[in-house]
N, C-alpha and C positions, 0 to 999 in steps of 0.2 A: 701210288707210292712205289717209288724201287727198294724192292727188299729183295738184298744178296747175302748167301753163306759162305764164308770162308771156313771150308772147312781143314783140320788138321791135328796131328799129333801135340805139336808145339811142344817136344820136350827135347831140349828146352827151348821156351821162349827167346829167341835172336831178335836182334835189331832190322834182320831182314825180314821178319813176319812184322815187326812193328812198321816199317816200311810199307811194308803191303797193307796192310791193315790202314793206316794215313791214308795211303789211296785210293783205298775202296769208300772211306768213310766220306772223301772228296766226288767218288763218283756216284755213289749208291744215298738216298735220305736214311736208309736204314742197314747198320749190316751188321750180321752177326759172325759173332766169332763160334765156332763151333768144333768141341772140343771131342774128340773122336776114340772112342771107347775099341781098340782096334787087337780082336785075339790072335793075329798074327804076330804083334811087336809087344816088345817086355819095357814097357816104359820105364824108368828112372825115378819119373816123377808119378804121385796118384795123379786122378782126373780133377780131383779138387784141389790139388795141389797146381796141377795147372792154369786150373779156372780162375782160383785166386792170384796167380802172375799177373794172367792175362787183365784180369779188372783190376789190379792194380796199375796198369802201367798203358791202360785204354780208358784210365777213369773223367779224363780230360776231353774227351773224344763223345760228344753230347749221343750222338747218333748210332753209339757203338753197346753192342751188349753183348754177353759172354757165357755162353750154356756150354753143359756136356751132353754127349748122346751116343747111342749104340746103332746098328744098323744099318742100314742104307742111307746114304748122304742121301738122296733125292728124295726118298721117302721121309726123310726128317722136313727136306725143303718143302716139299709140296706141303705135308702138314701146319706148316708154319709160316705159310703164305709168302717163300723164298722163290722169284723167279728167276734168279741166276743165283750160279754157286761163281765165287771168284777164287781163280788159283794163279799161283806166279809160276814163271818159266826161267828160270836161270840158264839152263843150258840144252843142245840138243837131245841128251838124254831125257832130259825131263819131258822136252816135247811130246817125244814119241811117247813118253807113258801116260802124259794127260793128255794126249790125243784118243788114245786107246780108250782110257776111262771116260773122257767127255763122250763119244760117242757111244760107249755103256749105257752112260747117263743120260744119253736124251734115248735111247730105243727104250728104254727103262721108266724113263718119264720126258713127253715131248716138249713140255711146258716149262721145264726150267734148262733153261741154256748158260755154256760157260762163259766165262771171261778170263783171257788169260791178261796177266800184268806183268811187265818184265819191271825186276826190282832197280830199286837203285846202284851205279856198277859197281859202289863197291862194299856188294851185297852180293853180288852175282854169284860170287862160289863160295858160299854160306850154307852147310847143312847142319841141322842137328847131330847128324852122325860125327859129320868131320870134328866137329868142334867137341863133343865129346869124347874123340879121341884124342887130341890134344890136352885136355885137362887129364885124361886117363894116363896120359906120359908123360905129366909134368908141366907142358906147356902152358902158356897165358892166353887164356883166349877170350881176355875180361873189353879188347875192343870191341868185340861182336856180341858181349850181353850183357842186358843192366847190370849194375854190381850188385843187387839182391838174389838176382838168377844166377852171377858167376859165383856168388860163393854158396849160394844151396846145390850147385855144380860139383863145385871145389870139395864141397863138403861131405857129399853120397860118393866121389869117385875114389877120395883118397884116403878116404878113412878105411882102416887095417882090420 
């Protein structure tokens, strides 16, 4: 069986992770969504507040299941019988830093290899960041996330 991690912050959940997500669960029989507990970033959202996005709106998707976790992506994978981590590429920036990291991750663990997936285009210049800074100023940014995610968005940004 192919079992892949997608791993990620997802906060918040875009239509471009859902994207991604659709196509790993087309290419992988099993994949998980894996929801990354990460002390460098100040999330918005909890991790269960995530998780429950995420299985809301992957509930349809037979193949697809939705954990949180701390520590090493690879160390989660191998534990949980993940021989690929799948990540998308939108731009050459990102390249270079899931280039960086994928080879991390295989000196770190040889047995789980990446997959990169370039999203759909127009998806392509989709971050969490960016998009929360547009609701942070005002803007509408309800074409790039469910409208349960744009207004739990709308609702943590601009409340006084």
């Amino acid at each position: 069986m192919r079992h892949a991690l997608y791993p990620g912050t997802f906060d918040p959940l875009t239509f471009g992770h859902l994207d991604l997500i659709e196509r790993g669960a087309r290419l992988f029989d099993r994949l998980t969504v894996g929801v990354a507990t990460n002390s460098q970033k100040t999330p918005l959202f909890t991790a269960d507040e995530r998780v429950a996005m995420l299985a809301r709106h992957t509930a349809s998707l037979a193949n697809v299941d939705v954990v949180s976790f701390g520590g090493l992506v690879v160390d989660y994978a191998r534990k949980n019988g993940c021989g690929a981590l799948l990540r998308g590429l939108r731009t050459v920036t990102d390249f270079e830093n899931e280039y960086q990291m994928a080879l991390t991750n295989r000196a770190l663990e040889p047995d789980v290899d990446t997959v990169f997936v370039m999203p759909s285009q127009e998806y392509a210049f989709l971050s969490s960041s960016l998009i929360k800074e547009v609701i942070r100023n005002g803007g509408d940014a309800s074409r790039w996330l469910p409208a349960d995610v744009n207004d739990a968005v709308v609702a943590r940004l601009r409340t006084p």
